[in-house]
N, C-alpha and C positions, 0 to 999 in steps of 0.2 A: 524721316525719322529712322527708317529701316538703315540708310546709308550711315547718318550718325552711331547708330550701333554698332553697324560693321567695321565702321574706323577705329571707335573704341576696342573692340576685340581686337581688331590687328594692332594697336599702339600696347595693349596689356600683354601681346603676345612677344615684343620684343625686347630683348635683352639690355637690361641700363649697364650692361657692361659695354663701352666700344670698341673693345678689341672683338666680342664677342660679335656685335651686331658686324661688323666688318671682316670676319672671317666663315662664320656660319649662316647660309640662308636661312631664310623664313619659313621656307615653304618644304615642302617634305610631297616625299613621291611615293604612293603608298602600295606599286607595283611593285617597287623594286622586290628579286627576293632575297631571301633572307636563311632561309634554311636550304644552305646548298651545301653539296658534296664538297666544293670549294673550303665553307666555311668552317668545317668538322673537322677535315682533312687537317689542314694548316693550322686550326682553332688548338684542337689536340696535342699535335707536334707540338705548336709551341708552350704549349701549356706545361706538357711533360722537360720539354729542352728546358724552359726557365729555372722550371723547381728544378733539376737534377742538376747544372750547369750553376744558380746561385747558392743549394746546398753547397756543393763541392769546393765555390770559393768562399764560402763562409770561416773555413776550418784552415785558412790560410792565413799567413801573416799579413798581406793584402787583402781582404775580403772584399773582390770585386762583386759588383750590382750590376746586372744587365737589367734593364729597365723595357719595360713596353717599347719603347721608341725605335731599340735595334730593330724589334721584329716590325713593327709598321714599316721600316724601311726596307728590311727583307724580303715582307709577304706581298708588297706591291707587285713588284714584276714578278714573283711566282706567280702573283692569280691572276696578274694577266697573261702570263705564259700560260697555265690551265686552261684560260678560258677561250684562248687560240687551241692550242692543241686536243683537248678534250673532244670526243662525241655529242653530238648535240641529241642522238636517238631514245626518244621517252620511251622510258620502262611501264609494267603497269606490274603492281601486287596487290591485288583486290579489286577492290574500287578506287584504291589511290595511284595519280600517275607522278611518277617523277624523269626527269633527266639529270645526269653529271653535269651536264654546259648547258644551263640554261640560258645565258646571252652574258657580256658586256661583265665583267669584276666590277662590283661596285661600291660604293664608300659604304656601304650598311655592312659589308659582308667583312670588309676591312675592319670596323668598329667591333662588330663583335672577334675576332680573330683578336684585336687587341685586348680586349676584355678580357680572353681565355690565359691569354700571354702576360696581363698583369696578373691573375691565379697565381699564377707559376711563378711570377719576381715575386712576389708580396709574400708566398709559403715557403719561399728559401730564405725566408730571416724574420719571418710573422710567427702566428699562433702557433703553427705545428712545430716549426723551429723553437719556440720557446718551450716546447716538451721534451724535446732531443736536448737542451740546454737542462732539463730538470735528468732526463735520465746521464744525461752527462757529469752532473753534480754525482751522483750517486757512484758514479764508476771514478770521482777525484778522491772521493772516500776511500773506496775501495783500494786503486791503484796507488797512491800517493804513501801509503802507508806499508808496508813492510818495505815585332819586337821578341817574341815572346821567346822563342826557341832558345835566342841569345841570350838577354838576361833571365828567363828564367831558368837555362839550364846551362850554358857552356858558362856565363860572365856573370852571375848572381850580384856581385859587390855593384854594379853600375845600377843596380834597384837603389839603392841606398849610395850615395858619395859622397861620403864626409871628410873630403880630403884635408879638415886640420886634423884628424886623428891620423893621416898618415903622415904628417911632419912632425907633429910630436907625439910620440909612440907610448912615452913613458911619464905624461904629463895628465893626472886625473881631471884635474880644471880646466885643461885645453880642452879632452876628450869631452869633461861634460855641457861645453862652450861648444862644440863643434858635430856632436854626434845627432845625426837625424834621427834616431830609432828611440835613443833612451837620453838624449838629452837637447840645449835648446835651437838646434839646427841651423847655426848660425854659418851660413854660405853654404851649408848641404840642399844637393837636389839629387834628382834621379833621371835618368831614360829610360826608365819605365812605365807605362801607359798605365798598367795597375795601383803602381806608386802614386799615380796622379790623379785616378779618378775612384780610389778606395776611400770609401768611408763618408766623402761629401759629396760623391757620384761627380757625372764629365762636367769639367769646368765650361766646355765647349755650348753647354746648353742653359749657362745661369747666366742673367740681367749682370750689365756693371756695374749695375746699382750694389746688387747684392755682394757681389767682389769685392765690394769696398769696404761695405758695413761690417765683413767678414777676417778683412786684413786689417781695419782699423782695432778691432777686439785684438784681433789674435796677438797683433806687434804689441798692444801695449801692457796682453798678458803676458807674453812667453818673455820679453822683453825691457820691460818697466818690472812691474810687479815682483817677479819671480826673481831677478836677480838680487833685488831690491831684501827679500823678506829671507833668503836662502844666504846668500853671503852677507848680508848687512845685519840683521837682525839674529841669523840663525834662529826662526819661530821654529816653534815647535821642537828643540834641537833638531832639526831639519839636516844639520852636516850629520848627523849621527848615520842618512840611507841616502840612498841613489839619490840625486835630484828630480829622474822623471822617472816614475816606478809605477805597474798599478800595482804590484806583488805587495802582500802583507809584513811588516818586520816585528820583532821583537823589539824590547826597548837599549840593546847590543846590537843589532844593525842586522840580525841575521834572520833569511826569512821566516816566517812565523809556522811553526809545527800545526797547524789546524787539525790534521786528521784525530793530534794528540788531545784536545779536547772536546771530543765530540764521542757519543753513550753510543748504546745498541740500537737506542731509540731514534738515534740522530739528531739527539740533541743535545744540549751543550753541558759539560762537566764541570758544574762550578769547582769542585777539587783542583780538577787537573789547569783547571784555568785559572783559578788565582795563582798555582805553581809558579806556571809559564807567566803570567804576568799579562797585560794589558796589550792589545793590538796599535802598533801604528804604522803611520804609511809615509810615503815618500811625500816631499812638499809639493811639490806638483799634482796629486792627488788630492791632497788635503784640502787644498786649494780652490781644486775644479768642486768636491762637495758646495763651499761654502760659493762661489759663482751661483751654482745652482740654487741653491736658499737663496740669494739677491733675485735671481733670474724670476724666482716664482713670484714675487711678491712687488718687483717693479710691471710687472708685467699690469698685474691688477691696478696699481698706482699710477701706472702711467697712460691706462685709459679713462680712469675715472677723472683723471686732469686735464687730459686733452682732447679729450671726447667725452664729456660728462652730460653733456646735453644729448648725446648722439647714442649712449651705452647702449641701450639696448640693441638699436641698431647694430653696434661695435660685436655687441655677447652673439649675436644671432649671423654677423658677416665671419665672424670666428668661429664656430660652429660650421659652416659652410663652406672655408678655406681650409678645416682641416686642422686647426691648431690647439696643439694641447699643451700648452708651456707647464714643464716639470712636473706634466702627472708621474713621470718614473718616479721623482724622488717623493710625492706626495704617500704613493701607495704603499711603498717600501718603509716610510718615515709611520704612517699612520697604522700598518697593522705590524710594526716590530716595537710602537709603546702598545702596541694592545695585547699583543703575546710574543713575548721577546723569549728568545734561548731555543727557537721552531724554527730552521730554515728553508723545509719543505714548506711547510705550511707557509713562510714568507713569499716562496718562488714562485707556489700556484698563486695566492693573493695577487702575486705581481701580476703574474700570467693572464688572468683573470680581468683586473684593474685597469692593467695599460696596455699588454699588448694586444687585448682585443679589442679594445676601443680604436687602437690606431689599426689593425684590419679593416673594422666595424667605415672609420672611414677613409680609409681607400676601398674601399667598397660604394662607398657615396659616392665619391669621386667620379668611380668610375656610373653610376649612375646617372652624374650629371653630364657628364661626355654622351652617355646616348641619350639624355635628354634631350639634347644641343641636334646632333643628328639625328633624333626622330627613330630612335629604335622601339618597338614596341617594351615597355615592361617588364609584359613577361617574359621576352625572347632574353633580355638579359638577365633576369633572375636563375632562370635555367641555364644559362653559360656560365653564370658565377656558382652555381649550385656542382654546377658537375664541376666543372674549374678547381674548387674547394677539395672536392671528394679527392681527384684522380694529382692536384699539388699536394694533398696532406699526405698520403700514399706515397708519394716518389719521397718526398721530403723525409720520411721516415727510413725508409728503406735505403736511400744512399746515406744518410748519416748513419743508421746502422754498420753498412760495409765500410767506411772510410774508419768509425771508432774500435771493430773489431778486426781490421786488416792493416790497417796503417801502425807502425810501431811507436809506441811511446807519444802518442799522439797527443799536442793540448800539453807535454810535458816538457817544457821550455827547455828547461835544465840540462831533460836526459837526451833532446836533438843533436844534431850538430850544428854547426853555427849558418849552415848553407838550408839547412831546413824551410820547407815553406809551412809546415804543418804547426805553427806555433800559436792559433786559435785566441788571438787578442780579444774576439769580442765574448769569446765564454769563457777566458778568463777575467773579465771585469764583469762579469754578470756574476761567476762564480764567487767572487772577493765580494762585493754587493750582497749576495745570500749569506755572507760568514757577515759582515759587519751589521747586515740590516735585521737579518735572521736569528744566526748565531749567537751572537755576541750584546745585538741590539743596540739602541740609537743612546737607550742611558750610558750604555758602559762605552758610548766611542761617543757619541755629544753631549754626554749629559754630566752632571757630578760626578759620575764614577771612569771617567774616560779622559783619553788625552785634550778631547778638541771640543770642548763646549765654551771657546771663545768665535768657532765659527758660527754658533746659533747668532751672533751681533751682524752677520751679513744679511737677516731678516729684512734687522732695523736698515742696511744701505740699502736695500733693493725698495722700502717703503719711502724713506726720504730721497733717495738719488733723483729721480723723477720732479721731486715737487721744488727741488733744487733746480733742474732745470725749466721749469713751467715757471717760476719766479723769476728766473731771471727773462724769460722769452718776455713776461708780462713787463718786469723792467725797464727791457730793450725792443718795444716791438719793432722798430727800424731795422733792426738785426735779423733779417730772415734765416739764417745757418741756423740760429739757437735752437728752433723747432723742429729743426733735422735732427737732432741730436738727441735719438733712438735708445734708450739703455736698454731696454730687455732685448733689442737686437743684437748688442755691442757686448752685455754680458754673455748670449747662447752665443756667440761666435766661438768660442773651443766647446762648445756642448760636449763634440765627437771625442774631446783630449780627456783621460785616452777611452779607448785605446787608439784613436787613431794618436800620428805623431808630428812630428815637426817638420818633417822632408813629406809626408803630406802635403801639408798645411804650403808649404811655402812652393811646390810644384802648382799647385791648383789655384796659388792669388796668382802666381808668373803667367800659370798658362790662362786663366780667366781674363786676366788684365789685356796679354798681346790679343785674344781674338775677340773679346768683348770690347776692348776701346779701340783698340790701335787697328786692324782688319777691319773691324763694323765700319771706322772710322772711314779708314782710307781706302777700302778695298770691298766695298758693301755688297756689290756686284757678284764677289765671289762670295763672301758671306752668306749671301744669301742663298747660292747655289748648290755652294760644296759644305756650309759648315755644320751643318747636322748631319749629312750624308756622310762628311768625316769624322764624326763622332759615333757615328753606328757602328761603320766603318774598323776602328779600332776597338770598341766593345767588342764585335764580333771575332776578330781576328785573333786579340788575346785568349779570349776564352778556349778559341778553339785548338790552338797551338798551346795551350795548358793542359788540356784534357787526353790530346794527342801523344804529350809527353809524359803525361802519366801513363796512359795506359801500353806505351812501345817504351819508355826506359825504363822510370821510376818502378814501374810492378817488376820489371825485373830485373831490380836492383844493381839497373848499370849507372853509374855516377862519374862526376868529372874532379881529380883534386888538385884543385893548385890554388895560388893566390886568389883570383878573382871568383875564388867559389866558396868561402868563407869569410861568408857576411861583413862586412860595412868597416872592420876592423878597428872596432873600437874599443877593446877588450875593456877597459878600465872607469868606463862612465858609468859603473853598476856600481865603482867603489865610494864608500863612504869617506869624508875628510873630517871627521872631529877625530880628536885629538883620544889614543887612546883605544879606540872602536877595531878590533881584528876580526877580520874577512876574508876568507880562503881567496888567494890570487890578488889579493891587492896590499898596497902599500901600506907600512902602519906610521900615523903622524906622530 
């Protein structure tokens, strides 16, 4: 009886994941230790390296992520270099004894190091970041109103190569056919490692599964759809502004005066705003909105279809995996009808809403990583606690020096074209607070606004799903039909924008070659070198960016010539209706 028991415990003790049960033992060693000098040491470092190093690329036109992964590949051979070189001789301070080198680096001590090190990626673009983003809003008020060496500093234009905009120079429709930055990147790539792993992080460590589900979305938005509704249609008078824009326009093409309608209070001037007249945006914006309405609502549809028996299970493996399909636009949509013309009040709500939920769990996350490893509890509650403390602190403080020391920072217009300080992702957060906050979801989706024909993307994201579950039921011989993922296929541009098109098309190239084709044929090495060479280049770019800030860029040494002025696309910002004048572009 007693043996029966014991089996039972050990079968409920293992994991019905198989990757799981095949890479993580059972059994746990409960010597090993845990709080060493090793794991503070390095725990700390990188805890502070993450935050300061993904603050700093936050505020770039590439907003590189270094991720836990660099540092697990890092901190291996430091702590085992420590654990050789260190003194092995206990101390004593009281009653308690310790030594530096206790024995052998070991995988607990490695776990938490990485724990401290995701602190530090997660608060260079999480909760404290979303503060620096609210006091950032405040200084757009303010201010608005009255590899690495080579492309990032000697050859800039190779970040971005959109070489049809250098054959035709004076051609808007080539440029916005051909330009990677602001339009649909057609044959544009980069040699740039930031270019490629900004925004949907190293291609080098995502399934090709996921590659695919990701190129499929993306070719048949940037490329079906958009040319489709933009030249064919002109929605929305859509020729009227740029084709890929997050920037606000007027309904004259010209970008939208915000500071002009906004009180003491920071809130919105109905006067000054019926003036100015009505917010719109670029079709490619307008666009990614209504994606997102389908996005949130096939998601629901198409578990309750194809897992309807299983849902709950489905609600509770979701919860577990970390997924929160379109709480951004939920939070922003549901407290801008409930106090519209507030766009602080909109940003903390959001702040509040989503971005703490999405800390809240990569915080789980990371819980159940030392679950797996047998970490005690408490030792990571206290890693993530200080973690927390000593990322929100860096976090704040380098955005602080970068927004009060870097010139004209976040302000696109007043850079030069070679600038990397051009701050994509708070300026879509920023435009987000004017439409969602500001301005509110009536006056931009509802009756009083240009686009309350995208509230109808609702209804495709409800029926897409049951369109395809009918026909699987029609044809169950057909095994593809069931593949055929919409909430995955709609979030494939989630990132657009601001991420862009020379993104997007660097990370299916380079996803595809060492996801399929290396896995494929060359597994061996795959296996050996391909996450090693993904650290690898995380590591190297960062550091050769940061080196060059602080030995050129702070002293305002620069290089001028052709390849140090961006992407050369001057004219994919200009509008093509008939009529529409734009400083620097052509009038039709």
């Amino acid at each position: 009886m007693d043996i029966e028991i014991s089996k039972l415990e050990v079968e409920d003790d293992l994991s019905p994941v198989q990757q799981v049960r095949l890479t993580v033992s059972n059994e746990d060693d409960p010597t090993l230790p845990i709080w060493t000098f090793r794991m503070w040491t390095l725990g700390l470092l990188s805890c502070v390296l993450l935050s300061f190093l993904n603050t700093f690329f936050s505020y770039r036109t590439e907003p590189f992520v270094i991720t836990m992964i660099t540092i697990q590949v890092i901190t291996l051979p430091i702590g085992r270099f420590m654990a050789r070189t260190l003194p092995t001789r206990k101390f004593s301070i009281g009653s308690m004894e310790f030594s530096l080198n206790p024995g052998p680096f070991n995988k607990k001590e490695h776990v938490l190091i990485s724990i401290f090190a995701n602190a530090g990626a997660g608060f260079g673009s999480g909760t404290a970041y979303a503060i620096v983003l609210f006091l950032l809003y405040i200084l757009e008020i303010a201010v608005v109103n009255p590899e690495y060496n080579f492309a990032g500093y000697l050859f800039p234009t190779i970040a971005t190569i959109s070489w049809i905009c250098w054959i035709y120079p004076k051609s808007v429709t080539a440029q916005q056919i051909g330009s990677g930055m602001n339009g649909l990147g057609v044959a544009a790539f980069s040699l740039d490692w930031t270019s490629i792993a900004s925004f949907l992080g190293s291609p080098l460590v995502s399934p090709f599964f996921a590659t695919v589900n990701v190129a499929v979305g993306y070719v048949a938005f940037m490329y079906l759809i958009m040319p489709t509704v933009y030249w064919g249609f002109n929605l929305f008078n859509a020729k009227n502004f740029p084709i890929f824009s997050s920037d606000l326009f007027d309904s004259h093409g010209q970008v939208y005066n915000v500071s002009a309608i906004v009180n003491n209070q920071f809130q919105i001037d109905m006067p000054a705003y019926e003036k100015q007249g009505r917010v719109s945006l670029s079709m490619f914006f307008a666009l990614s909105y209504g994606i997102g309405f389908a996005a949130i609502v096939s998601t629901l549809t198409h578990v309750a279809l194809f897992n309807g028996r299983e849902i709950y299970e489905q609600f509770r493996a979701s919860k577990k995996d970390g997924k929160t399909p379109g709480l951004n636009v939920i939070t922003e949509y549901a407290i801008g009808l409930i106090l519209p013309g507030k766009p602080i009040l909109n940003v903390c709500f959001k702040t509040y809403g989503y971005i703490s939920m999405a800390q809240a769990i990569s915080f789980l996350n990371d819980f159940k990583l030392g679950h797996y490893m047998k970490i005690p509890p408490r030792s990571m509650f206290i890693v993530q606690l200080i973690g927390t403390v000593i990322a929100g602190t860096v976090n704040i403080g380098v955005a602080w020096w970068l927004l009060s020391t870097v010139e004209n920072i976040c302000q696109h217009e007043l850079l030069p074209p070679s600038s990397p300080w051009t701050c994509p992702n708070d300026r879509v957060f920023f435009d987000a607070s004017v439409l969602w906050g500001l301005v509110g979801p009536k006056r931009m989706f509802g009756s009083l606004g240009n686009y309350p024909a995208l509230n109808w993307f609702f209804l495709l994201g409800a029926f897409g799903p049951l369109l395809v579950w009918l026909l699987h039921r029609a044809f169950p011989s057909h095994k593809w039909i069931q593949l055929i993922n919409l909430p995955v296929l709609l979030g494939a541009t989630a990132n657009m924008p601001p991420a862009t098109a020379v993104n997007y098309n660097c990370w299916i190239i380079t996803g595809t070659i060492f996801g399929y084709f290396v896995f494929r044929y060359r597994k061996a090495w795959w296996l050996r070198y391909n996450y090693v060479l993904s650290a690898a280049l995380d590591a190297g770019v960062a550091f050769m960016a940061v080196l060059l800030y602080f030995t050129l860029t702070m002293n305002e040494t620069s290089v001028s010539w052709w390849g140090a002025n961006g992407e050369h696309c001057e004219l994919v910002t200009c509008p093509t209706a008939k009529g529409i004048v734009v400083d620097g572009c052509p009038v039709y």
